[in-house]
KENU-437705 format. One line per field, with one value per residue (C-alpha): residue number from 1; residue in one letter; x, y, z. Coordinates in steps of 0.1 Angstrom, whole numbers. Example, Ala and Ser with C-alpha at 12.3 -4.5 7.8 and 13.67 -1.06 7.14 Angstrom:
% KENU-437705
bake	(1,2);
kegu	(A,S);
xx	(123,137);
yy	(-45,-11);
zz	(78,71);
% end
This chain:
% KENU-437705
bake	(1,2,3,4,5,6,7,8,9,10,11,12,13,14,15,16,17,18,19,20,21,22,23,24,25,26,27,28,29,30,31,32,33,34,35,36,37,38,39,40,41,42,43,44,45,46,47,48,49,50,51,52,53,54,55,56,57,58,59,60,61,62,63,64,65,66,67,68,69,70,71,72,73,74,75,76,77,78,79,80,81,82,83,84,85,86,87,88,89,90,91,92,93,94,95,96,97,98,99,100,101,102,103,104,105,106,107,108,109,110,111,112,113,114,115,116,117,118,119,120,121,122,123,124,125,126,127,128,129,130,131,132,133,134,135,136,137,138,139,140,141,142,143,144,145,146,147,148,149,150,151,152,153,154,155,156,157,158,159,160,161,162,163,164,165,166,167,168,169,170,171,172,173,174,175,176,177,178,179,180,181,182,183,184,185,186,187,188,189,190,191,192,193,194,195,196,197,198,199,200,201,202,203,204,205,206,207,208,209,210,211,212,213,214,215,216,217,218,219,220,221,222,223,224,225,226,227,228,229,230,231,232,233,234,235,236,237,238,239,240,241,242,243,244,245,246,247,248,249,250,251,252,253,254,255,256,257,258,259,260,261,262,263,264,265,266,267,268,269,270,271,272,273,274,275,276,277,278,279,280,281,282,283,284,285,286,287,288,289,290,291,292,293,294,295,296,297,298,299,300,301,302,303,304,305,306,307,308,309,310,311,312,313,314,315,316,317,318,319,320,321,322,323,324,325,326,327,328,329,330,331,332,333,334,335,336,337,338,339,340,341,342,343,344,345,346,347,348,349,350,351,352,353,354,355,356,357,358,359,360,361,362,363,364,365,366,367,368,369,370,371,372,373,374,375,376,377,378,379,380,381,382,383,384,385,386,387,388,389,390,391,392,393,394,395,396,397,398,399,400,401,402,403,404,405,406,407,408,409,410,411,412,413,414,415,416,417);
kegu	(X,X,X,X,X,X,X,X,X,X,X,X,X,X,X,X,X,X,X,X,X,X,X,X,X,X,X,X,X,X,X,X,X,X,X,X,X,X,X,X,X,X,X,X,X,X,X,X,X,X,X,X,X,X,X,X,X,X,X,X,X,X,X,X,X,X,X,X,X,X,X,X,X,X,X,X,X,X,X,X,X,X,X,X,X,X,X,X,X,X,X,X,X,X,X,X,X,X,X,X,X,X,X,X,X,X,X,X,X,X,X,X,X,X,X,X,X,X,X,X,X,X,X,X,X,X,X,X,X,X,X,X,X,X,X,X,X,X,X,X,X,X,X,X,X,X,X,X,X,X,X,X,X,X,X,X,X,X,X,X,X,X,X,X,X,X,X,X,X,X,X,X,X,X,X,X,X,X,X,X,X,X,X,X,X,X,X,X,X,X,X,X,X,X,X,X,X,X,X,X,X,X,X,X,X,X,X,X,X,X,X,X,X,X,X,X,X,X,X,X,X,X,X,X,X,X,X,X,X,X,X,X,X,X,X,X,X,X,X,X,X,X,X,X,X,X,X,X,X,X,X,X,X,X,X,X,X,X,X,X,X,X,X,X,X,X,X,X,X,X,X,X,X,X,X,X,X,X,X,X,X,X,X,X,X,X,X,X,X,X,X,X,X,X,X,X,X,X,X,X,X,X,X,X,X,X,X,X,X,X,X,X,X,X,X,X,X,X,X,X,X,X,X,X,X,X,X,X,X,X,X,X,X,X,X,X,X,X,X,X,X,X,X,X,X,X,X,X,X,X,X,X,X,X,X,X,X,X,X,X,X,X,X,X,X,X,X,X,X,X,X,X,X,X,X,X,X,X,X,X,X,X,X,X,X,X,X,X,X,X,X,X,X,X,X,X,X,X,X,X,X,X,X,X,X,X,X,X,X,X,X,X,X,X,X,X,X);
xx	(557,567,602,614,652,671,676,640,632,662,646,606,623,643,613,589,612,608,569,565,554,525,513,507,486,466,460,444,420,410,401,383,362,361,345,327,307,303,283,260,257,249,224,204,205,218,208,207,174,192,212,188,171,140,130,105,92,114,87,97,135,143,182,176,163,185,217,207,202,237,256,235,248,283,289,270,241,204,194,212,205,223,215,227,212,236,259,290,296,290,258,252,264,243,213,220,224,191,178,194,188,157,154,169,198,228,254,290,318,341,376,375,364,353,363,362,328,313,318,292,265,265,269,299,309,273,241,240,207,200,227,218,224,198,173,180,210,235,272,300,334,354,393,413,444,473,462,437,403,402,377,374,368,341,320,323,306,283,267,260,236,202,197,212,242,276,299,331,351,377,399,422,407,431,438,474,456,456,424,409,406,373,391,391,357,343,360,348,312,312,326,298,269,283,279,245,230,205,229,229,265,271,304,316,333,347,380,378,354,372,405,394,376,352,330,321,287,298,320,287,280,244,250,280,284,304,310,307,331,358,358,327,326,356,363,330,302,297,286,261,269,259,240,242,230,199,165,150,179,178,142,144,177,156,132,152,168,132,98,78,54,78,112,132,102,109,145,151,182,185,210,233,229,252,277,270,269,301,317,311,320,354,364,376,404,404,410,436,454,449,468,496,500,495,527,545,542,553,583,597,586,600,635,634,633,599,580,552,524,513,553,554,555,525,492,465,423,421,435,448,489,502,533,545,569,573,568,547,570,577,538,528,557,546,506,518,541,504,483,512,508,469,453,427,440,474,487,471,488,471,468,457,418,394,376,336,334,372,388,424,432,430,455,442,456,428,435,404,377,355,352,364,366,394,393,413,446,445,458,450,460,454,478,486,518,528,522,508,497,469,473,445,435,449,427,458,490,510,497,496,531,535,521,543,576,565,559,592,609,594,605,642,639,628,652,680,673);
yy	(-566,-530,-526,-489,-479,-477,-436,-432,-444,-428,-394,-405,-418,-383,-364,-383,-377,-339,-344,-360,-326,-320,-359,-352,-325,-341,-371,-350,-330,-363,-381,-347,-349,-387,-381,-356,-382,-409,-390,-382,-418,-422,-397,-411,-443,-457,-492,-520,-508,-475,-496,-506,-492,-480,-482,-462,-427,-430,-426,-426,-434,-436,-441,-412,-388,-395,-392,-356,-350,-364,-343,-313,-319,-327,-295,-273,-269,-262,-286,-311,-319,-354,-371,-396,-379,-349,-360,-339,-312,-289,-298,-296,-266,-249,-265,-247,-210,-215,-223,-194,-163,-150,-136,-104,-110,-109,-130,-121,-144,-131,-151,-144,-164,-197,-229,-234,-260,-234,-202,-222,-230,-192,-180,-161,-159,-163,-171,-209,-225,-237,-212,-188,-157,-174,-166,-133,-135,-111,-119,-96,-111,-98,-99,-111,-91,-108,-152,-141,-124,-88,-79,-43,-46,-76,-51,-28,-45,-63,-28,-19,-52,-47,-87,-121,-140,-144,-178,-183,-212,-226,-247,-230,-249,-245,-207,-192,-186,-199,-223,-205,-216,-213,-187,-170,-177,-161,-129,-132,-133,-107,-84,-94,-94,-57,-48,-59,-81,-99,-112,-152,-165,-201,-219,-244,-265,-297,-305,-289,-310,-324,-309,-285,-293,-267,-263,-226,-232,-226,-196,-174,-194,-200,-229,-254,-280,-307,-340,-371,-389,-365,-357,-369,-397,-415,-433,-458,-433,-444,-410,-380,-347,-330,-293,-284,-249,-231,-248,-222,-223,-264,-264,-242,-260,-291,-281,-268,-309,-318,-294,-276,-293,-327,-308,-339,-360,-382,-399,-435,-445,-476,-494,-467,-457,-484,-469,-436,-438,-460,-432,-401,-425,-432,-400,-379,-407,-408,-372,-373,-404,-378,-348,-365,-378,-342,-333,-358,-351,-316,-328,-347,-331,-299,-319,-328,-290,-283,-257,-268,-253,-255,-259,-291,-281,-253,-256,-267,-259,-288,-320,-305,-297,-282,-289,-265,-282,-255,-278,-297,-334,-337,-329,-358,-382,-373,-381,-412,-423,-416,-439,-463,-467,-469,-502,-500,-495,-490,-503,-474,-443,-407,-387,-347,-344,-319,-330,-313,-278,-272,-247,-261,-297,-316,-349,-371,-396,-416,-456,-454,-478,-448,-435,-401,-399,-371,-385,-415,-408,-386,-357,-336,-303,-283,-280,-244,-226,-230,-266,-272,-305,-308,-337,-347,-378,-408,-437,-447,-426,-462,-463,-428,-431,-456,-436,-404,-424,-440,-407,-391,-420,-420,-382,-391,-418,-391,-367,-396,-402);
zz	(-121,-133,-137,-132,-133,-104,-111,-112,-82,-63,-79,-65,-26,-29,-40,-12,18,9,16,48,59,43,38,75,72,44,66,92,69,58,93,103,69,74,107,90,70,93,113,88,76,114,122,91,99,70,61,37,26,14,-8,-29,-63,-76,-117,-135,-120,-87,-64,-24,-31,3,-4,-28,-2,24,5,-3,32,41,17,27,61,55,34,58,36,36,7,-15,-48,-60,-91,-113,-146,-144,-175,-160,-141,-169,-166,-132,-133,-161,-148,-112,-132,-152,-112,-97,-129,-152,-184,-180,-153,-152,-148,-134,-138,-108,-124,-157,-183,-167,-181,-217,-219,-195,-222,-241,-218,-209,-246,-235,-278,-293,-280,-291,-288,-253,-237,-214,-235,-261,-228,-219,-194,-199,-191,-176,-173,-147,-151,-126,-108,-117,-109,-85,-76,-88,-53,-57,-96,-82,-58,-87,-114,-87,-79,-118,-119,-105,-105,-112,-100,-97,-106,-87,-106,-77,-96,-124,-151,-186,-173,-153,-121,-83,-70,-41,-7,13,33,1,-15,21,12,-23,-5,16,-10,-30,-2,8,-30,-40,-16,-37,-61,-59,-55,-72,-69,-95,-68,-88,-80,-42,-21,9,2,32,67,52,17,3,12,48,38,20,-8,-18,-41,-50,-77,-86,-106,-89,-113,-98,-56,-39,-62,-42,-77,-73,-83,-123,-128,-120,-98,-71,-57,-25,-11,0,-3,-29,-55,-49,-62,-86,-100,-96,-122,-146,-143,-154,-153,-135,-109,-108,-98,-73,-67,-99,-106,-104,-89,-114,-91,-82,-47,-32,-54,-46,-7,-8,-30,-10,23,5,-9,21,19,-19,-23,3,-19,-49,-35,-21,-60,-72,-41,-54,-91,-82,-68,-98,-120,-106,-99,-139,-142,-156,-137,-116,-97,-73,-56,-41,-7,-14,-1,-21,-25,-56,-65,-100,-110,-138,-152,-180,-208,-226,-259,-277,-272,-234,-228,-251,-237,-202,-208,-227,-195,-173,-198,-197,-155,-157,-151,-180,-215,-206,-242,-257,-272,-262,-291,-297,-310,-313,-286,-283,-261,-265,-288,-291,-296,-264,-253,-223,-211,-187,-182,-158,-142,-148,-183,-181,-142,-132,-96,-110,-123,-151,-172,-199,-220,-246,-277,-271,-257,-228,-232,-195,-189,-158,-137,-111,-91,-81,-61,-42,-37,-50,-81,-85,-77,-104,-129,-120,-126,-154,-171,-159,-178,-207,-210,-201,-223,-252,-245,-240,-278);
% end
């Protein structure tokens, strides 16, 4: 039995109450969404015999095939690509922009710099071998005004580019700035359509699916991504990601995952595709167990007087919070408290490393049933002023709970010293 002090969990009961609001609204989002996808298990028919695997080439997967067809449906899309050889969502994501531009294009990353593994796969700093830049795609960053989109600056640089495409990142990742809403990304979109029409628009979704009743894909967008060891995942998925979007970019994205003249028709499942259609049937309610953990981190965290955002009542387009310490020891104490409440690995100690794709040291702290899966309770940060940690996930709000507390004493056990 965990044992937490009777002042910490007056401050989580005080901070709780304050959310009943908003744990409301999150419950309905998720039984639309949850409607959402038990329709489209219905209207394919699901069955045992989707359950099932396939070995070698992959040929006639019907579970496979099917599945694509149900997330193409549930996020208001053409096509679907869903896979479990995607490695992360970097990956996903870089193999949907050498689907969607050519030698020659252009790429326009419309919230400034993109997340930090991203900057590599385009060759944003040098062309490193198998980057984009090493093929001929060009790159213009666009700055953002003040945390958010820079729209006139957008249309601007979308009319100097004769072709190519445009990446919308809608979480923060390790930058100051707001995750979008679809509300938003469809004003993005028709900035961009008015601008240069022929420009392909490509979302890096992770960290957004089902925290709407709507995807960008039904806001303008040609093509989303995301991890399925975060969101759609619903914490079962043991790994791949997903592309959903128009039916050419699909097939194009498809091969650039393996070659010309195979594209989607190969891919074994290898065992997965019970796990992966219980995962996306769990996650409307998963994600909805993650953002009221990310609420109620806010709340303490903000009552402990660190500053948090989103606020704890705010509105939210991802599962991710950020609490800023300010310094280097509360951050660690704070990801050490998160390890401490996870159910694998709990006894260890997160450390800083220089972890691959990152140019600060990076602390995690990830006690997970899926190695590296940020839709289980997690947080990481970069050692770099203003020492934000990023918090996402949390399979159940209870033992995201846990976790939260657990952190908050082991920081006023620190400072207590």
């Amino acid at each position: 039995m965990i044992t937490l002090q009777k002042n910490t969990l007056a401050l989580g009961e005080s901070a709780q109450r304050k959310l009943l609001p908003q744990f409301e609204k999150i419950d309905e989002v998720a039984f639309y969404n949850s409607s959402k996808v038990l329709s489209a298990f219905q209207k394919y028919r699901v069955s045992e015999g989707h359950l099932g695997t396939t070995t070698g080439y992959g040929y006639d997967d019907r579970g496979r095939d099917d599945l694509e067809r149900i997330y193409a449906d549930v996020f208001g899309a053409e096509d679907a690509l869903v896979r479990i050889g995607f490695v992360n969502g970097t990956h996903a994501i870089g193999t949907a922009l050498f689907g969607a531009l050519r030698p020659g294009d252009t790429l326009i990353c419309a919230m400034g710099l993109p997340y930090d593994t991203m900057i590599q796969v385009i060759g944003i700093n040098e062309p490193l071998p198998g980057s984009l830049a090493e093929w001929g795609v060009g790159c213009q960053v666009v700055p953002m005004s003040g945390r958010g989109p820079d729209l006139p600056a957008i249309a601007a640089a979308c009319r100097e580019v004769k072709s190519g495409a445009v990446l919308i990142q809608r979480s923060r990742g390790y930058a100051d700035r707001i995750s979008l809403s679809c509300e938003e990304i469809g004003e993005m979109c028709a900035v961009i359509r008015e601008a240069n029409p022929d420009l392909k628009i490509v979302v890096d979704n992770c960290y957004g699916e089902f925290v709407e009743k709507t995807e960008p894909t039904q806001h303008g967008a040609d093509l989303i991504v995301g991890s399925l060891i975060k969101n759609p995942g619903g914490g079962i998925a043991p790994g791949g990601a997903y592309l959903a979007g128009t039916h050419e970019l699909i097939e194009r994205a498809a091969t650039r995952m393996t070659v010309a003249g195979i594209g989607r028709e190969c891919g074994a499942t290898n065992g997965v595709n019970r796990a992966f259609y219980q995962g996306f049937f769990m996650a409307p309610h998963v994600v909805a167990q993650a953002l009221k953990t990310a609420h109620f981190c806010a709340a303490v965290m903000q009552e402990m007087g660190f500053t948090v955002d989103p606020k704890p009542l705010d509105d939210r387009h991802d599962i991710i919070q950020t609490i800023a310490f300010g310094k280097p020891e509360p951050l660690l104490q704070f990801c050490r408290g998160i390890q401490s409440g996870s159910p694998v690995d709990s006894y260890v100690t997160p450390e800083p490393w220089a972890m691959p794709g990152y140019d600060n040291d990076v602390v995690m702290a990830a006690g997970a049933f899926i190695q590296g899966a940020s839709i289980e309770l997690s947080c990481d940060a970069p050692m770099r002023e203003p020492y934000t940690c990023y918090l996402q996930g949390g399979i159940t709000y209870e033992s995201g709970k846990l976790g939260i507390l657990l952190a908050a004493e082991m920081i006023q056990g620190n400072q207590n010293l």
